[in-house]
DRENNU-502815 format. One record per atom (N, C-alpha, C, O): atom name; residue in one letter; x, y, z; residue number from 1. Coordinates in nm, 4 decimals. Example, Ala and Ser with C-alpha at 12.3 -4.5 7.8 and 13.67 -1.06 7.14 Angstrom:
node atom = N	rest = A	u = 1.3190	v = -0.5690	w = 0.7800	nr = 1 .
node atom = CA	rest = A	u = 1.2300	v = -0.4500	w = 0.7800	nr = 1 .
node atom = C	rest = A	u = 1.3200	v = -0.3300	w = 0.7800	nr = 1 .
node atom = O	rest = A	u = 1.4236	v = -0.3319	w = 0.8465	nr = 1 .
node atom = N	rest = S	u = 1.2850	v = -0.2250	w = 0.7080	nr = 2 .
node atom = CA	rest = S	u = 1.3670	v = -0.1060	w = 0.7140	nr = 2 .
node atom = C	rest = S	u = 1.2900	v = 0.0030	w = 0.7870	nr = 2 .
node atom = O	rest = S	u = 1.3409	v = 0.1138	w = 0.8039	nr = 2 .
This chain:
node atom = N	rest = X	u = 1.4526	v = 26.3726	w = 7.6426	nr = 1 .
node atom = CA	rest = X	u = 1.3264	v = 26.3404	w = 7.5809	nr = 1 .
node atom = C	rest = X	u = 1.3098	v = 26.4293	w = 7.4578	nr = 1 .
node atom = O	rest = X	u = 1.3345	v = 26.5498	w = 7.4622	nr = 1 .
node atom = N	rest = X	u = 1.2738	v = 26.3762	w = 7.3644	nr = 2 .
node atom = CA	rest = X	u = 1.2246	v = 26.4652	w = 7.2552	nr = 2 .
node atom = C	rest = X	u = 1.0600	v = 26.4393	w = 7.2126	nr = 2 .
node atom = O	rest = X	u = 0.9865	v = 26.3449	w = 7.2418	nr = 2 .
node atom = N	rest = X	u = 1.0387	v = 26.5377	w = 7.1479	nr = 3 .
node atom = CA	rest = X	u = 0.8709	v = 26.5675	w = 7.1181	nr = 3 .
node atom = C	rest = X	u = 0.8143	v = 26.5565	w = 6.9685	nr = 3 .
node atom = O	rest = X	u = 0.8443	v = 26.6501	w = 6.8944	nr = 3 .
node atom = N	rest = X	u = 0.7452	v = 26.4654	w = 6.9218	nr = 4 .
node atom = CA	rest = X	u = 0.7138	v = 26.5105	w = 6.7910	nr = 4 .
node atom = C	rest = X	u = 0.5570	v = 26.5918	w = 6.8091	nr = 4 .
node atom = O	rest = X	u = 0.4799	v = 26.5479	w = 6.8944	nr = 4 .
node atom = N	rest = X	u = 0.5228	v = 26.6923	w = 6.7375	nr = 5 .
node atom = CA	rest = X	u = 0.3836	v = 26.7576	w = 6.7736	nr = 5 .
node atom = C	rest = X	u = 0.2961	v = 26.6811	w = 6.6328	nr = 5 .
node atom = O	rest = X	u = 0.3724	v = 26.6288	w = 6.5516	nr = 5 .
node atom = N	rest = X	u = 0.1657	v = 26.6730	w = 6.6046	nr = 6 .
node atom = CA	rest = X	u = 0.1179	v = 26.6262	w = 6.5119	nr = 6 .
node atom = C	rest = X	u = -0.0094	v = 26.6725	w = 6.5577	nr = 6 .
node atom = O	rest = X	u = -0.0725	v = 26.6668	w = 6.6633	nr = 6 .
node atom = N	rest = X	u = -0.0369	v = 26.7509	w = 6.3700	nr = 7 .
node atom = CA	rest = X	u = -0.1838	v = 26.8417	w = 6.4373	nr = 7 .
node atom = C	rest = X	u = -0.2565	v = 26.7374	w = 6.3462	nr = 7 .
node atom = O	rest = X	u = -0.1980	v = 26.6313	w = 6.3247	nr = 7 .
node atom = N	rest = X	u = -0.3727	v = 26.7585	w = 6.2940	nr = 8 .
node atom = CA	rest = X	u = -0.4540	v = 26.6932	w = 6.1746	nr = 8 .
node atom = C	rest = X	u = -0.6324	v = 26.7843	w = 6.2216	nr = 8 .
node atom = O	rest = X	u = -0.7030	v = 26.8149	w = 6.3178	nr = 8 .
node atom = N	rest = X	u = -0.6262	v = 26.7897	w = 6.0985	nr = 9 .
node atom = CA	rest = X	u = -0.7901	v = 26.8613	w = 6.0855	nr = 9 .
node atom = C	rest = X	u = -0.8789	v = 26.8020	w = 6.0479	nr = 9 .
node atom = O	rest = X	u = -0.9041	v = 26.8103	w = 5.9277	nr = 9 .
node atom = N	rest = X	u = -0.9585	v = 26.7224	w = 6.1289	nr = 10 .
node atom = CA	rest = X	u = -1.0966	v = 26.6199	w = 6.0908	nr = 10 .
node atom = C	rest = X	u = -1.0237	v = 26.4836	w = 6.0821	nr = 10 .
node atom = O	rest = X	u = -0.9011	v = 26.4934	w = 6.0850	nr = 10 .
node atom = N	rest = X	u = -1.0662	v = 26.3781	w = 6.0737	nr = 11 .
node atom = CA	rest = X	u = -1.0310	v = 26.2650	w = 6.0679	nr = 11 .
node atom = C	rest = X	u = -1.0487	v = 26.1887	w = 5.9375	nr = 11 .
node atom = O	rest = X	u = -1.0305	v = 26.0671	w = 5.9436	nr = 11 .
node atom = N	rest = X	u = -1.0758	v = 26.2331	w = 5.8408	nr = 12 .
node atom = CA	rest = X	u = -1.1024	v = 26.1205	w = 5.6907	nr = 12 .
node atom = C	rest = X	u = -0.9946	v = 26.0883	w = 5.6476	nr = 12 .
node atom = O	rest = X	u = -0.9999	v = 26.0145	w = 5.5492	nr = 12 .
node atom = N	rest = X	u = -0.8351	v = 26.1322	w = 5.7062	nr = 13 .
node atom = CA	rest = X	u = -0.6899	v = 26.0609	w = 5.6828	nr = 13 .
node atom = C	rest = X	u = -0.6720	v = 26.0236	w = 5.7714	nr = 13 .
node atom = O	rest = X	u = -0.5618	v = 25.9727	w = 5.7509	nr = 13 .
node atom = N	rest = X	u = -0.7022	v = 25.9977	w = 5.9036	nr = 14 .
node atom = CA	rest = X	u = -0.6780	v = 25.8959	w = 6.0326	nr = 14 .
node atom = C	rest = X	u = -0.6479	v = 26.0259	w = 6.1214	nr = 14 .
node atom = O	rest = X	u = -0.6765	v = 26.1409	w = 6.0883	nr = 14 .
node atom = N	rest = X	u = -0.5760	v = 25.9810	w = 6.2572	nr = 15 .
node atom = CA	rest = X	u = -0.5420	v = 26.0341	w = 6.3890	nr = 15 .
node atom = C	rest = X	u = -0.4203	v = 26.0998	w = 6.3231	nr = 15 .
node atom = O	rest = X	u = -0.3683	v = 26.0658	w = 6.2169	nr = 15 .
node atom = N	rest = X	u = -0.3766	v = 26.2194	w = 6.4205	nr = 16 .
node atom = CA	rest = X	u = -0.2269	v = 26.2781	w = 6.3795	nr = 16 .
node atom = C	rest = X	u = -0.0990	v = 26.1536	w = 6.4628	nr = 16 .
node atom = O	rest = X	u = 0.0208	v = 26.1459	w = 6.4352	nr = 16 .
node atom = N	rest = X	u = -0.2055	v = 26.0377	w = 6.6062	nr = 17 .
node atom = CA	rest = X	u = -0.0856	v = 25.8981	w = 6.5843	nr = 17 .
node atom = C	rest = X	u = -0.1187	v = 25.8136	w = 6.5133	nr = 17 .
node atom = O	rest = X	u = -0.1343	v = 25.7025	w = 6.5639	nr = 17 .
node atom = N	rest = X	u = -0.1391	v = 25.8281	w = 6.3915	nr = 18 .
node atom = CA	rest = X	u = -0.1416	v = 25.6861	w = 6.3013	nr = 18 .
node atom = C	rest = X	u = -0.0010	v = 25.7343	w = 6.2224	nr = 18 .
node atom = O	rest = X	u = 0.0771	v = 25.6540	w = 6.1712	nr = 18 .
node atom = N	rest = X	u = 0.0160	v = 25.8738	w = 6.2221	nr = 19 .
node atom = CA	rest = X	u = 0.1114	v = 25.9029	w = 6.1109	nr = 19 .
node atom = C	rest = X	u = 0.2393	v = 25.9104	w = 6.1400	nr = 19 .
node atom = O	rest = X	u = 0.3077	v = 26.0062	w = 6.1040	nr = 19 .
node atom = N	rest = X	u = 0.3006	v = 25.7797	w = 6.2294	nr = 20 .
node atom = CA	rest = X	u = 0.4239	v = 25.7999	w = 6.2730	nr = 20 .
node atom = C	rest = X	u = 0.4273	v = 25.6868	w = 6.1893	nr = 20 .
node atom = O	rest = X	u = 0.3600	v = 25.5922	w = 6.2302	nr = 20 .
node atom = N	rest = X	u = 0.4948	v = 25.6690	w = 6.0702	nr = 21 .
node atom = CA	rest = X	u = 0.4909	v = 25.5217	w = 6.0028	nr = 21 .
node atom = C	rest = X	u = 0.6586	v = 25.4773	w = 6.0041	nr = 21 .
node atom = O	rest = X	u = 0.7535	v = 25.5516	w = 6.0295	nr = 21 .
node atom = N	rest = X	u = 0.6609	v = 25.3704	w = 5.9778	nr = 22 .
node atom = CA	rest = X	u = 0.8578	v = 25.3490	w = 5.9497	nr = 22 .
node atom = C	rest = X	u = 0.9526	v = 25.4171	w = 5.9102	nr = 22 .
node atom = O	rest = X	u = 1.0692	v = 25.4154	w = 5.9495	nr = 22 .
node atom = N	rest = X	u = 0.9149	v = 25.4656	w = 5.8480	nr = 23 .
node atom = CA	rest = X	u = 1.0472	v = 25.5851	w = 5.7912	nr = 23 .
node atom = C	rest = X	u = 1.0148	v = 25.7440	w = 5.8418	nr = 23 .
node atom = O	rest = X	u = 1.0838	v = 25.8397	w = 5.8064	nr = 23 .
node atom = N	rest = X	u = 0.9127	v = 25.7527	w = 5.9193	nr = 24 .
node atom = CA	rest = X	u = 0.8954	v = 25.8693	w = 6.0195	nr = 24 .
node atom = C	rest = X	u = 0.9928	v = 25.8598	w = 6.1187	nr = 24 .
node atom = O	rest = X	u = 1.0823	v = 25.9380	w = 6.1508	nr = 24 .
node atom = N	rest = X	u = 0.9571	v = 25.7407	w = 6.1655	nr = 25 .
node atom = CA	rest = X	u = 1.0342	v = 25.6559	w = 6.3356	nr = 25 .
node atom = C	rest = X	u = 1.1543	v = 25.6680	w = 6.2799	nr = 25 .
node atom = O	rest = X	u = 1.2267	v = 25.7309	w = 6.3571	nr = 25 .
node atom = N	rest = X	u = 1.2222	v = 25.6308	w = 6.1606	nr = 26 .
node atom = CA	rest = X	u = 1.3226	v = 25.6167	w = 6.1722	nr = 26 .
node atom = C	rest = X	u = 1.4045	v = 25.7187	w = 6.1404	nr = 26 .
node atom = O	rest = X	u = 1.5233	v = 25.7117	w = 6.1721	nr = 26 .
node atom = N	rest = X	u = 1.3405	v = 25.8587	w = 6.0550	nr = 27 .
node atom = CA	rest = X	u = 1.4224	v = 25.9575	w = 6.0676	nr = 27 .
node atom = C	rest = X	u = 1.4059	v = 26.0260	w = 6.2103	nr = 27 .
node atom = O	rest = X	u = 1.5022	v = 26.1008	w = 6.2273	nr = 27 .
node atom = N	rest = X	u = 1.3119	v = 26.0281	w = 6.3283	nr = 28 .
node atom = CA	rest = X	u = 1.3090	v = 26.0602	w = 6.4372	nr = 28 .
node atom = C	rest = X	u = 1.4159	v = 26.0174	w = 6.5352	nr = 28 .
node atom = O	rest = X	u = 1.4670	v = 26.0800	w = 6.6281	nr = 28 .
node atom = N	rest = X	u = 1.4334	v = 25.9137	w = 6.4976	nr = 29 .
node atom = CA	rest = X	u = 1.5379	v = 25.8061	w = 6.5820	nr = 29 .
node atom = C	rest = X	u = 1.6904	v = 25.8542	w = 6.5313	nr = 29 .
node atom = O	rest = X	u = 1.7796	v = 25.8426	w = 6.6154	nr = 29 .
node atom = N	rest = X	u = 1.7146	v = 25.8899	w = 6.4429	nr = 30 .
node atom = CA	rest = X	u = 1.7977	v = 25.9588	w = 6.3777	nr = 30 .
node atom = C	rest = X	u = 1.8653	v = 26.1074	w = 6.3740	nr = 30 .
node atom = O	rest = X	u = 1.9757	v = 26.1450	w = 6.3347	nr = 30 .
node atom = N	rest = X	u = 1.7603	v = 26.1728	w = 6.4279	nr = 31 .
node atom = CA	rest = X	u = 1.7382	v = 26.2598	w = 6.4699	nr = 31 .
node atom = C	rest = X	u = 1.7748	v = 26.3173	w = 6.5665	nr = 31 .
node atom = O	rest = X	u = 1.8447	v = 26.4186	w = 6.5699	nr = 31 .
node atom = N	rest = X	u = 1.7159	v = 26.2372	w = 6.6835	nr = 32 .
node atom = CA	rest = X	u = 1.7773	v = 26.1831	w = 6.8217	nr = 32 .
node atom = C	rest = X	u = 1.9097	v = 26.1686	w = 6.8296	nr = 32 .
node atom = O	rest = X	u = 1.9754	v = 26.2647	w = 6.8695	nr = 32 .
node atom = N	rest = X	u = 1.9793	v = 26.0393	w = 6.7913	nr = 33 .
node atom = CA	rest = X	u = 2.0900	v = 26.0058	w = 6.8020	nr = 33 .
node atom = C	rest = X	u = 2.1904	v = 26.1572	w = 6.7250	nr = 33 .
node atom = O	rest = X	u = 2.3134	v = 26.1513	w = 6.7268	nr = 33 .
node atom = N	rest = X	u = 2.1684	v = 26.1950	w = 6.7063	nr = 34 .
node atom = CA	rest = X	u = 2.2632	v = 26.2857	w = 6.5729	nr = 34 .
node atom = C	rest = X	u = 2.2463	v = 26.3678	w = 6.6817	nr = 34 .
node atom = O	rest = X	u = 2.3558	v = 26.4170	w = 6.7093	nr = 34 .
node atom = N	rest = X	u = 2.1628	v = 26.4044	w = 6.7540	nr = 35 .
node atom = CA	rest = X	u = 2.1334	v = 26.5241	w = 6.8532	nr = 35 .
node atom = C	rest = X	u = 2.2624	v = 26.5112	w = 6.9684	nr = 35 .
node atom = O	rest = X	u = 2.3502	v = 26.5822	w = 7.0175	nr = 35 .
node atom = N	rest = X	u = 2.2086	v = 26.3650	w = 6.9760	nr = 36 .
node atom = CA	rest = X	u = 2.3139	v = 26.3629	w = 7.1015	nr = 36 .
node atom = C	rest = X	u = 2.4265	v = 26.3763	w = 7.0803	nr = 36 .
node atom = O	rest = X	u = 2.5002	v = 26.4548	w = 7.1400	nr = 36 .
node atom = N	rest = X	u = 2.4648	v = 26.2856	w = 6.9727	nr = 37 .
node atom = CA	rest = X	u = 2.6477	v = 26.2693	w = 6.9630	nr = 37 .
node atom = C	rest = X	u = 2.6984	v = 26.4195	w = 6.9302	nr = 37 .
node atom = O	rest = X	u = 2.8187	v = 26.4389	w = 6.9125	nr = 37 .
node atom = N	rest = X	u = 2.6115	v = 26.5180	w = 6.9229	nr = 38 .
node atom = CA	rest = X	u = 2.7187	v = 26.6689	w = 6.8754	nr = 38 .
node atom = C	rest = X	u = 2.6678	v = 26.7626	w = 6.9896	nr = 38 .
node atom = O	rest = X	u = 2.7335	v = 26.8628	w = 7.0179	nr = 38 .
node atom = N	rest = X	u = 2.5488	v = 26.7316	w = 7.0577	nr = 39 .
node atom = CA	rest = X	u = 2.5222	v = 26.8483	w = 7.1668	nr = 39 .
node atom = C	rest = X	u = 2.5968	v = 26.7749	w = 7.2712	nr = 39 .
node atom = O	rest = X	u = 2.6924	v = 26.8516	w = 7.2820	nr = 39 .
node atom = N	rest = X	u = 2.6237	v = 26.6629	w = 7.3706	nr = 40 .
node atom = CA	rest = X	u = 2.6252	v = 26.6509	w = 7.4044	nr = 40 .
node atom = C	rest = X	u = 2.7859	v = 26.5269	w = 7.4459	nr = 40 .
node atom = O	rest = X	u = 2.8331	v = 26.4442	w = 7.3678	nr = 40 .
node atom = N	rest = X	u = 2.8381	v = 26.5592	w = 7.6011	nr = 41 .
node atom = CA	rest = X	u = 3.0025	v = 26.4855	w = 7.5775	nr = 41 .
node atom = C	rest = X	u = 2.9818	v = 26.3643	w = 7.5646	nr = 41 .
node atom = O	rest = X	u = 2.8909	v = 26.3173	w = 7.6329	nr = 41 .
node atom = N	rest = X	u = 3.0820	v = 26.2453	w = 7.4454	nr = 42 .
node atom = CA	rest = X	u = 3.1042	v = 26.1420	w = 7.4359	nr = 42 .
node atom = C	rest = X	u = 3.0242	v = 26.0472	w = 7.5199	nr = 42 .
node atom = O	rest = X	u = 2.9310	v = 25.9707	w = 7.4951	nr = 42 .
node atom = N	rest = X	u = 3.0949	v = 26.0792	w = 7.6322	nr = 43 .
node atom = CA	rest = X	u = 3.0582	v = 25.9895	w = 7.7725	nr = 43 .
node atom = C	rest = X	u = 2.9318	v = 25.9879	w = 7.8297	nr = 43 .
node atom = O	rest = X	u = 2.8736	v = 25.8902	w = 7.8768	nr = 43 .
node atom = N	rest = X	u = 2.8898	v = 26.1132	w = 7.8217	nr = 44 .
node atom = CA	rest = X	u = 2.6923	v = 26.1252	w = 7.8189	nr = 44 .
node atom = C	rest = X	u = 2.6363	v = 26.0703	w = 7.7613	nr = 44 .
node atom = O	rest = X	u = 2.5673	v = 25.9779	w = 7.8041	nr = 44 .
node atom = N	rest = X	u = 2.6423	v = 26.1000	w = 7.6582	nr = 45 .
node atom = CA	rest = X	u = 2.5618	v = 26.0798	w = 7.5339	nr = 45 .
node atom = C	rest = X	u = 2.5421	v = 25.8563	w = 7.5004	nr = 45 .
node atom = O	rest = X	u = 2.4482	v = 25.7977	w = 7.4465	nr = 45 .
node atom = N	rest = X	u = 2.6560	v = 25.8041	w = 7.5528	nr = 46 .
node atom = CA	rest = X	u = 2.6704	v = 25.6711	w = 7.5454	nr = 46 .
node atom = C	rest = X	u = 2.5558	v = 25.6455	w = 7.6700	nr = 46 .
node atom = O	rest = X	u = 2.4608	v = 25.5686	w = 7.6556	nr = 46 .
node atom = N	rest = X	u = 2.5745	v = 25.7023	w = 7.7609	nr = 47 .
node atom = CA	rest = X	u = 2.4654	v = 25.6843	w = 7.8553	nr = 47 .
node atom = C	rest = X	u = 2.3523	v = 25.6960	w = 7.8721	nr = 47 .
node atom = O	rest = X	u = 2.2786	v = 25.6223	w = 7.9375	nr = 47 .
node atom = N	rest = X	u = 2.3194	v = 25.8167	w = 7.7985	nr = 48 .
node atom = CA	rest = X	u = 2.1849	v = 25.9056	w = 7.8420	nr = 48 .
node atom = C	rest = X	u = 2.0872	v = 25.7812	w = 7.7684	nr = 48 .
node atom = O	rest = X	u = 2.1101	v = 25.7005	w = 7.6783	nr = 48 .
node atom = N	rest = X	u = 1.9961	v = 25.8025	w = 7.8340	nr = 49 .
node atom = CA	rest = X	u = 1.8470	v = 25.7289	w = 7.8389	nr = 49 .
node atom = C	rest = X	u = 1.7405	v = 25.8790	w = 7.7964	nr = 49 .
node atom = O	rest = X	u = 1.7385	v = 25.9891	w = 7.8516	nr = 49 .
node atom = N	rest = X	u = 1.6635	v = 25.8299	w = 7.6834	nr = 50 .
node atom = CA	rest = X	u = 1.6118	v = 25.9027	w = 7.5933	nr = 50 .
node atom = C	rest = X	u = 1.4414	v = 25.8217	w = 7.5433	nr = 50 .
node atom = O	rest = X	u = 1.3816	v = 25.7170	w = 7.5679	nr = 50 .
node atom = N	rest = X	u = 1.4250	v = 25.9143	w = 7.4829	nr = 51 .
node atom = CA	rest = X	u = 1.2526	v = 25.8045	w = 7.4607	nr = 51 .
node atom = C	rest = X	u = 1.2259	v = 25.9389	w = 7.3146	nr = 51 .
node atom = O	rest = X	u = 1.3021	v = 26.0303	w = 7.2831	nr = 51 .
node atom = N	rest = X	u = 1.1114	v = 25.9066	w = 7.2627	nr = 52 .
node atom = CA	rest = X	u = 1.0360	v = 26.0175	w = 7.1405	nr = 52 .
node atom = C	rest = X	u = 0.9290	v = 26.0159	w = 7.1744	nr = 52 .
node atom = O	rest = X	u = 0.8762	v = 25.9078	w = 7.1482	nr = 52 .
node atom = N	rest = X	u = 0.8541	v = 26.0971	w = 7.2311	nr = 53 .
node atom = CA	rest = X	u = 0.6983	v = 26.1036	w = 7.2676	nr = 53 .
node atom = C	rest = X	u = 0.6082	v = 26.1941	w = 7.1665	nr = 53 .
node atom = O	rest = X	u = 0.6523	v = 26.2645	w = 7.0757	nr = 53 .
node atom = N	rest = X	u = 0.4790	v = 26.1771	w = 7.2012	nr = 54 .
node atom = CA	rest = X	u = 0.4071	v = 26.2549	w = 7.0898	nr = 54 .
node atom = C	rest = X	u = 0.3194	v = 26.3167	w = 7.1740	nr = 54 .
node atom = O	rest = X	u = 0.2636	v = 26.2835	w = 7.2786	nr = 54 .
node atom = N	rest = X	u = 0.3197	v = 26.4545	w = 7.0766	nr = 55 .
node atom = CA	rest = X	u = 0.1484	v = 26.5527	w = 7.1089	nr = 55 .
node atom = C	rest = X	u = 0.1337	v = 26.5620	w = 6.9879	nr = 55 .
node atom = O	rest = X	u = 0.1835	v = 26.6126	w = 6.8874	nr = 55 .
node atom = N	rest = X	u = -0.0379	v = 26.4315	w = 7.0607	nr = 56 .
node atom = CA	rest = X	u = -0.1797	v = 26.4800	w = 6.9025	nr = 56 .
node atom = C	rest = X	u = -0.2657	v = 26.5525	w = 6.9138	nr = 56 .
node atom = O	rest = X	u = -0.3491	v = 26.5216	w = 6.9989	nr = 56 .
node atom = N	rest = X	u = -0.2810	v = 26.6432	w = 6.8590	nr = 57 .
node atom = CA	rest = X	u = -0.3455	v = 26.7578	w = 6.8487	nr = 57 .
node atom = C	rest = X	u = -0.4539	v = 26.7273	w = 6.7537	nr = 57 .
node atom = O	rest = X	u = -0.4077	v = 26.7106	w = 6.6408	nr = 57 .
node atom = N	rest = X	u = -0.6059	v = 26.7116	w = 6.7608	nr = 58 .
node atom = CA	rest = X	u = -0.6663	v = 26.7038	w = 6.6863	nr = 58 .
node atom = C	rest = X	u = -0.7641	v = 26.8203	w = 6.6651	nr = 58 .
node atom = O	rest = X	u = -0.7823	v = 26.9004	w = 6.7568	nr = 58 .
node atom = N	rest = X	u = -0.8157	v = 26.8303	w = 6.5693	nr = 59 .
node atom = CA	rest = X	u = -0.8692	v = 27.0046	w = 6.4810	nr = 59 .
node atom = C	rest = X	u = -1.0511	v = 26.9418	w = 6.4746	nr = 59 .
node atom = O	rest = X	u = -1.0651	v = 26.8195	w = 6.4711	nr = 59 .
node atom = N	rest = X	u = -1.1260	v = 26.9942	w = 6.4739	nr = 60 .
node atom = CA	rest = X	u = -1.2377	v = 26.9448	w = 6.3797	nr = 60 .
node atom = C	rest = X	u = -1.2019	v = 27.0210	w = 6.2291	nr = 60 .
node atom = O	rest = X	u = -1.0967	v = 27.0816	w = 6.2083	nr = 60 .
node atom = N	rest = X	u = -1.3023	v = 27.0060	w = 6.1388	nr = 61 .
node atom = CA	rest = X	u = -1.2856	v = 27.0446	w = 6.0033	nr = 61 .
node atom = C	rest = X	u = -1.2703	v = 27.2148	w = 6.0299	nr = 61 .
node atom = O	rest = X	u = -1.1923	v = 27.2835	w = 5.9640	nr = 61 .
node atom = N	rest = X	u = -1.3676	v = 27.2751	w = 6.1490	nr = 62 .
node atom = CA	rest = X	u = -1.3448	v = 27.3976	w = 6.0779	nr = 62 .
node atom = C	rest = X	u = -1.2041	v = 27.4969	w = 6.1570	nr = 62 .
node atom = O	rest = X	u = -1.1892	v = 27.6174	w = 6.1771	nr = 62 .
node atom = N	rest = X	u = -1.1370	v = 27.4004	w = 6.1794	nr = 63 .
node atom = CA	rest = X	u = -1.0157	v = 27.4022	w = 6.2907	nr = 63 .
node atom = C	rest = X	u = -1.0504	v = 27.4596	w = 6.4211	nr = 63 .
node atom = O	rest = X	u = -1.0165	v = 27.5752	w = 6.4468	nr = 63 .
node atom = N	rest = X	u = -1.1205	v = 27.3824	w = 6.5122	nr = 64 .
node atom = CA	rest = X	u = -1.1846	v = 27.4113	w = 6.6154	nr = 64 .
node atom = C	rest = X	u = -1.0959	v = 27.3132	w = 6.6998	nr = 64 .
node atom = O	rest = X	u = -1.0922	v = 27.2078	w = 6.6363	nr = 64 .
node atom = N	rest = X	u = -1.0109	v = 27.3002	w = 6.8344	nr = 65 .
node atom = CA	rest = X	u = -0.9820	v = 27.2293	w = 6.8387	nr = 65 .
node atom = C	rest = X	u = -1.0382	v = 27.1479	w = 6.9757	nr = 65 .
node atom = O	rest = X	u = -1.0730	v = 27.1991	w = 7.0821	nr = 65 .
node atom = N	rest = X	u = -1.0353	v = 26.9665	w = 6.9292	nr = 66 .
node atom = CA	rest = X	u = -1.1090	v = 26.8928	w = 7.0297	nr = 66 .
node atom = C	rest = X	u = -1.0592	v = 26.8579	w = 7.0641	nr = 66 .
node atom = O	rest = X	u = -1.1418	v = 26.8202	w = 7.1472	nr = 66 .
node atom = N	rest = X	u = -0.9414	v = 26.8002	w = 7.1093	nr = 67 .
node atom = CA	rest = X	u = -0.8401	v = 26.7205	w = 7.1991	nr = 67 .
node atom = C	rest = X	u = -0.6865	v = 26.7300	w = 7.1681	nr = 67 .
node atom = O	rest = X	u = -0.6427	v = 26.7488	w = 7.0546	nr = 67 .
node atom = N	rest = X	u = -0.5862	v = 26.7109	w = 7.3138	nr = 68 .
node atom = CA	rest = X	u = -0.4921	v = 26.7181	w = 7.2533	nr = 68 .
node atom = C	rest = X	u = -0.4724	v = 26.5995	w = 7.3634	nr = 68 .
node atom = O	rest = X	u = -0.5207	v = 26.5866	w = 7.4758	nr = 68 .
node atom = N	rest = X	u = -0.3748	v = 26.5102	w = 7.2815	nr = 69 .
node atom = CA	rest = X	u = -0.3467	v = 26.3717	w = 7.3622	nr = 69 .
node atom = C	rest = X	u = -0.1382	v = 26.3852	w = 7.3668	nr = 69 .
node atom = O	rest = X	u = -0.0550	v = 26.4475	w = 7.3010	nr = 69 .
node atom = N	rest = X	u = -0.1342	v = 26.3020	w = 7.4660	nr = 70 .
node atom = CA	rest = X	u = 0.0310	v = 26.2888	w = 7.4963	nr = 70 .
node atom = C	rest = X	u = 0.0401	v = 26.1274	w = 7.5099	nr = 70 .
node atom = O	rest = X	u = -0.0161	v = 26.0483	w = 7.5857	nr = 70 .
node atom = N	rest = X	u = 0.1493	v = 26.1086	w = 7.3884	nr = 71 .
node atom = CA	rest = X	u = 0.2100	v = 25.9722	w = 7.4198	nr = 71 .
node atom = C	rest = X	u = 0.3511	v = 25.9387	w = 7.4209	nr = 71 .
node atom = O	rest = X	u = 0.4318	v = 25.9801	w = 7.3377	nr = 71 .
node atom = N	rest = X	u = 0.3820	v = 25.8497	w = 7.5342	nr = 72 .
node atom = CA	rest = X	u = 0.4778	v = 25.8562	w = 7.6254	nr = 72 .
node atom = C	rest = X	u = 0.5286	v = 25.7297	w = 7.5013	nr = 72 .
node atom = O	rest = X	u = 0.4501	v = 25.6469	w = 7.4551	nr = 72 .
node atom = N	rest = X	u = 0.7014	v = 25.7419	w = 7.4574	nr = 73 .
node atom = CA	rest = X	u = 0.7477	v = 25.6269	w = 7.3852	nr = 73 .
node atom = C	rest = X	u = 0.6810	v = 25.5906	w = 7.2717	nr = 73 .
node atom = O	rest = X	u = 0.6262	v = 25.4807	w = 7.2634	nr = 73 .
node atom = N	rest = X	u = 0.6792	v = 25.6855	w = 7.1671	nr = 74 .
node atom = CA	rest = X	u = 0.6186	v = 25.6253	w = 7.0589	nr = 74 .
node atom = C	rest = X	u = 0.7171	v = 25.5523	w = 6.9242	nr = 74 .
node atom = O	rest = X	u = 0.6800	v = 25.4882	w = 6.8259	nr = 74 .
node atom = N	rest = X	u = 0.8363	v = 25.5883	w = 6.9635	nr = 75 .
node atom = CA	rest = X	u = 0.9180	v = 25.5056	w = 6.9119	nr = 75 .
node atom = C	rest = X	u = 0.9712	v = 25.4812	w = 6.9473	nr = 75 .
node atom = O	rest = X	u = 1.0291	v = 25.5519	w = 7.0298	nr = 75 .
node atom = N	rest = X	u = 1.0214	v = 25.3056	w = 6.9118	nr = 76 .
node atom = CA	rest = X	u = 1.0986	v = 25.2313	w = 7.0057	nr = 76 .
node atom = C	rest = X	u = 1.2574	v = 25.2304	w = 6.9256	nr = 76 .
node atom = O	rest = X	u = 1.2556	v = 25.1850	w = 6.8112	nr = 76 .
node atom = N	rest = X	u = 1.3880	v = 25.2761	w = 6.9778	nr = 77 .
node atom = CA	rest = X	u = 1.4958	v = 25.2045	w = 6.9185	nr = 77 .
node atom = C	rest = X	u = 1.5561	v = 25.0757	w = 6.9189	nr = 77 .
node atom = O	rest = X	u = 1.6545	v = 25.0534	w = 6.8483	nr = 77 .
């Protein structure tokens, strides 16, 4: 499993999950895969079952913080 963290302070640019956009996902996914094929043997790594989850961390303005949320599979390969 891997983790992306995403803080954001106040909301007038959206949630810290709005900001996983296409070319986020896809250097994450990238990321991933590159992880595996060098940490890990050939034969694992073809196997292993993997996911990218998120912690949103949200701030108020004066960085006070009000919630932190977990999402399970936020990018799909």
């Amino acid at each position: 499993m891997f983790v992306e963290v995403k803080t954001r302070r106040g909301s007038d640019f959206g949630t810290p999950e709005e900001y996983i956009a296409p070319a986020k996902a896809r250097h994450l996914t990238a990321t991933a895969q590159d992880y595996l094929q060098t940490q890990i043997p050939p034969a694992d790594a073809a196997n292993a079952s993997w996911r990218i989850d998120l912690v949103s961390v949200h701030l108020d303005k004066s960085g006070k913080l009000q919630r932190i949320s977990y999402w399970e599979n936020v990018v799909e390969d």
